[in-house]
Backbone bond lengths (Angstrom), bond angles and torsions (degrees), N, CA, C in turn:
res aa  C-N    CA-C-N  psi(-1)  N-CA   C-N-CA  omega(-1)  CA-C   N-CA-C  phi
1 X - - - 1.452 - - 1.531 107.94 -
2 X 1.435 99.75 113.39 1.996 89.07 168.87 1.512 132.24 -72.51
3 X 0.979 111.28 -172.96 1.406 106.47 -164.51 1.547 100.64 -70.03
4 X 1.307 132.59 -66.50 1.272 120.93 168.52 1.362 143.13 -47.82
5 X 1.506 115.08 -19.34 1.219 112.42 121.82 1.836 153.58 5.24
6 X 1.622 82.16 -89.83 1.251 109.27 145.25 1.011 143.01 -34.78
7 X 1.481 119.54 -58.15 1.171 117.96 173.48 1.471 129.28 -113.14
8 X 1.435 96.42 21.57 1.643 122.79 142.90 1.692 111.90 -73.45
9 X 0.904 109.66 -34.94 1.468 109.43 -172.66 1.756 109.43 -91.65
10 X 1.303 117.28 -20.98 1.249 120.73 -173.91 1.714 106.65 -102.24
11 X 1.370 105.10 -2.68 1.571 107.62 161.99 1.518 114.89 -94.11
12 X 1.404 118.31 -54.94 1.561 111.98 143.84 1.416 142.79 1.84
13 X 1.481 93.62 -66.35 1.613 105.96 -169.69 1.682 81.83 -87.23
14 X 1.191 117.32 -56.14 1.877 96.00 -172.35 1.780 99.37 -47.10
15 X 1.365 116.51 -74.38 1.691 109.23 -176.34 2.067 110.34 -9.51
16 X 1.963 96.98 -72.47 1.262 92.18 174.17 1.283 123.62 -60.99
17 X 1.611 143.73 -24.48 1.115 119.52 -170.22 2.005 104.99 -86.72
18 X 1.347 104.96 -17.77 1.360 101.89 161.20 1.472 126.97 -60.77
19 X 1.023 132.97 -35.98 1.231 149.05 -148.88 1.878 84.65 -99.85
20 X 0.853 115.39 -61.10 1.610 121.20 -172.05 1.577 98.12 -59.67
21 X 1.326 129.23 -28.75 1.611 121.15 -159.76 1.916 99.72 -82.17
22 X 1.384 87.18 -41.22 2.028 108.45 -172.81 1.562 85.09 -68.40
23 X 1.389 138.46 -61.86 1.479 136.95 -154.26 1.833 94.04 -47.49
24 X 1.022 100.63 -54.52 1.638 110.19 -178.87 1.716 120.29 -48.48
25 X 1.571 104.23 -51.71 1.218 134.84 -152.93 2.113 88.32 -64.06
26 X 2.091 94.29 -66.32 1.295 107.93 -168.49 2.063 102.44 -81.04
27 X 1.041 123.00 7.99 1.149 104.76 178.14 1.608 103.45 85.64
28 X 0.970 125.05 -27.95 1.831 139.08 -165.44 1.561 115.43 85.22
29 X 1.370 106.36 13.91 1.339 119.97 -166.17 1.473 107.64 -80.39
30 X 1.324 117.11 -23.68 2.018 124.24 -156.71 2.008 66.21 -119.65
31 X 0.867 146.51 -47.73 1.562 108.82 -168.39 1.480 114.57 -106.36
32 X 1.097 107.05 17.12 1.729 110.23 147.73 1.351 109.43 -82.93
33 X 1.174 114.50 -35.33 1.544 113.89 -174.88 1.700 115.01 -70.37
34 X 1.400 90.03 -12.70 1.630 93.79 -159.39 1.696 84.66 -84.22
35 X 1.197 114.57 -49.03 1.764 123.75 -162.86 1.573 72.45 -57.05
36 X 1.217 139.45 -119.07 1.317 161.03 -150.05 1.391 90.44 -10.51
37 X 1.630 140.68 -47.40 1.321 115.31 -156.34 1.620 98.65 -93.46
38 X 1.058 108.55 -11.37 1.361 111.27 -173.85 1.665 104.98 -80.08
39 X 0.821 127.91 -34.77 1.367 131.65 -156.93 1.995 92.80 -95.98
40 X 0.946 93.20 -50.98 1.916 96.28 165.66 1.287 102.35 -68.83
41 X 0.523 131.36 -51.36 1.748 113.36 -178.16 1.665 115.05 -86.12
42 X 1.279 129.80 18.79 1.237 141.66 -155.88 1.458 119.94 27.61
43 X 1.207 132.06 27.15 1.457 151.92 -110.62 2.349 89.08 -133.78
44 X 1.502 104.58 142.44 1.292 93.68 -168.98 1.860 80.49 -91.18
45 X 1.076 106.03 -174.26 1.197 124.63 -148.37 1.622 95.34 -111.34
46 X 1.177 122.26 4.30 1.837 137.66 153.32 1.464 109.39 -81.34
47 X 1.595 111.26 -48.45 1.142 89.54 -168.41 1.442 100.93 -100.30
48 X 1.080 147.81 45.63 1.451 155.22 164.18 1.465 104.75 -100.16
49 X 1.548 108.44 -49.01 1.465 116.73 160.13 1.692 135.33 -62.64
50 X 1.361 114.53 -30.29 1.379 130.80 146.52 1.382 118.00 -54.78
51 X 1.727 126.10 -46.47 1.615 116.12 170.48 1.472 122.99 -62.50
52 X 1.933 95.66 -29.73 1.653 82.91 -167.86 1.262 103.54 -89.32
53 X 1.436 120.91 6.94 2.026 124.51 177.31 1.628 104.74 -87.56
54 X 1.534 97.20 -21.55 1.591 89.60 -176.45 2.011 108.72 -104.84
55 X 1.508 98.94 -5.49 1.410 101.32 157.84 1.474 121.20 -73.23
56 X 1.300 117.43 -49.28 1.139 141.43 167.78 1.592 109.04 -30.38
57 X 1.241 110.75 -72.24 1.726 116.61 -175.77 1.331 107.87 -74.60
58 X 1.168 114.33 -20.22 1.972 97.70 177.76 1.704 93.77 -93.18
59 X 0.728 135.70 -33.43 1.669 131.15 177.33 1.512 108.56 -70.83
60 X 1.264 138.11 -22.13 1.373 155.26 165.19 1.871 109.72 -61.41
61 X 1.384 82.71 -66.01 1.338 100.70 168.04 1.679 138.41 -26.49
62 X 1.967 83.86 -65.51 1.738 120.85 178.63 1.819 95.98 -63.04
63 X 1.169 115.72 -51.69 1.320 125.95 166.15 1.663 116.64 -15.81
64 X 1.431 94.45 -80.84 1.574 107.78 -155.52 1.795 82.55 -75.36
65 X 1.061 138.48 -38.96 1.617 125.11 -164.71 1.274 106.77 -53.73
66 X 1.685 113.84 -48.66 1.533 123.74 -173.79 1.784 110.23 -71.81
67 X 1.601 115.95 -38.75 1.186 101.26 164.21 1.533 136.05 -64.49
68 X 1.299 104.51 -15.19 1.937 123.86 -176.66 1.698 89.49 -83.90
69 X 1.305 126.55 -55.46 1.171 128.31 -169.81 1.976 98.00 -58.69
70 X 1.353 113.27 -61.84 1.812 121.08 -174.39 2.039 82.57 -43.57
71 X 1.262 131.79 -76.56 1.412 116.36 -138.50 1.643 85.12 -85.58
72 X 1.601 159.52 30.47 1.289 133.24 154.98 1.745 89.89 -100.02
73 X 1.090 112.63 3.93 2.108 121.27 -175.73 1.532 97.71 -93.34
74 X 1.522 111.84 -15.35 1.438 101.48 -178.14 1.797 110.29 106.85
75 X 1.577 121.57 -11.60 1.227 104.15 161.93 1.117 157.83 -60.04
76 X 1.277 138.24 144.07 1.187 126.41 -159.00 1.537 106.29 -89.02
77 X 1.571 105.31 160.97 1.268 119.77 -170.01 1.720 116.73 -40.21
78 X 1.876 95.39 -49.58 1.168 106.81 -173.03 1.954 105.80 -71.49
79 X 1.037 118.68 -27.53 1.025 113.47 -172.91 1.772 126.93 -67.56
80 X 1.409 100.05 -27.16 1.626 127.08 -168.50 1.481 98.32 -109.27
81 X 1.634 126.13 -16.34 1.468 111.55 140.82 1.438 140.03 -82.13
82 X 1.642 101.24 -7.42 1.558 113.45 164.10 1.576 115.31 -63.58
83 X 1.466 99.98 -43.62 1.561 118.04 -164.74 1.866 96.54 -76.96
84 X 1.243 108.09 -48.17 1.686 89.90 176.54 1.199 118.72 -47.82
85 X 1.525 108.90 -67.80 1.654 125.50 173.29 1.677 121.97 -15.63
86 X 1.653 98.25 -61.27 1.670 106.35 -177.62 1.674 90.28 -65.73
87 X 1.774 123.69 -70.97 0.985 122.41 -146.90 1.961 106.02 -50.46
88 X 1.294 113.68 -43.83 1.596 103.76 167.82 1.783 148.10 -66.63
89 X 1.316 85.97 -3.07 1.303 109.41 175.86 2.046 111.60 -55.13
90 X 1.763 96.58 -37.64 1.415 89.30 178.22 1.536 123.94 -88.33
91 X 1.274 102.51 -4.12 1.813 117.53 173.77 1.177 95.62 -76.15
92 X 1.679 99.69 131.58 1.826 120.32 146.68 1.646 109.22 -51.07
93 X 1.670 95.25 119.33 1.736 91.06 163.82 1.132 104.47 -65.51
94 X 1.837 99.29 132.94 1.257 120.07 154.74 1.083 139.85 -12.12
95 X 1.757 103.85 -83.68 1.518 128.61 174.68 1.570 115.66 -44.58
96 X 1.372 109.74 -32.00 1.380 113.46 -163.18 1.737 96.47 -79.34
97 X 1.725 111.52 -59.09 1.312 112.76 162.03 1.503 126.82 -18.22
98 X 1.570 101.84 -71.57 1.582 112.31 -177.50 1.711 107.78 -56.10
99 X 0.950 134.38 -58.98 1.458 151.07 149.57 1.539 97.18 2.62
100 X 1.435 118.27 -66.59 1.735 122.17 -167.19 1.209 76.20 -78.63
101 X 1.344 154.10 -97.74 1.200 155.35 -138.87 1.367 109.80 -12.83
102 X 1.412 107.19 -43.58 1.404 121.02 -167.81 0.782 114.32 -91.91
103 X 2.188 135.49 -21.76 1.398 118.64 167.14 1.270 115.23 -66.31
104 X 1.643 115.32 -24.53 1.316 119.85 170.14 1.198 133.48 -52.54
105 X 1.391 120.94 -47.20 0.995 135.13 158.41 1.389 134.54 -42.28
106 X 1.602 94.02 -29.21 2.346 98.66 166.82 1.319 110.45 -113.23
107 X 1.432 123.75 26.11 1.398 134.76 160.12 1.987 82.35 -76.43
């Protein structure tokens, strides 16, 4: 086996052992979703992961403005941590996102 070879095969097995660590991590639930939008949208499976990182931070974003705006209105702590809570429920976690980003990245 030559050297490139090699480290065709040792990027591989990292790809798969990445992919196997997140399968665990997300349940396989956030990268089924990812194949599915990618493949509907004919879309590679980076940049499906790039939309939902850049959905992610502008919805993060919209978040904290409306909660800064709820407590200068006078809300209470508990109230503007209710409102984060529900309001993030429909954002892709991050971490999990960035996470694939990165098996992608040693494909």
């Amino acid at each position: 086996m030559t050297a490139a070879e090699r480290k065709r095969a040792s990027r591989a097995k990292k790809a798969a052992d990445g992919r196997a660590e997140l399968m665990i991590s997300l349940g396989g639930g956030m990268l089924d979703f990812i194949d599915r939008m990618a493949l509907a949208g004919s879309s590679s499976r980076a940049q499906v992961v790039y939309e939902l990182l850049d959905m992610a931070i502008s919805r993060t974003a919209t978040v904290v403005a409306q909660a800064e705006q709820m407590w200068a209105g006078g809300a209470s702590d508990q109230e503007v941590e209710a409102f984060m809570s529900d309001s993030m429920r429909s954002t892709p976690p991050l971490h999990l996102v960035k996470q694939y980003k990165e098996v992608l990245r040693i494909k």
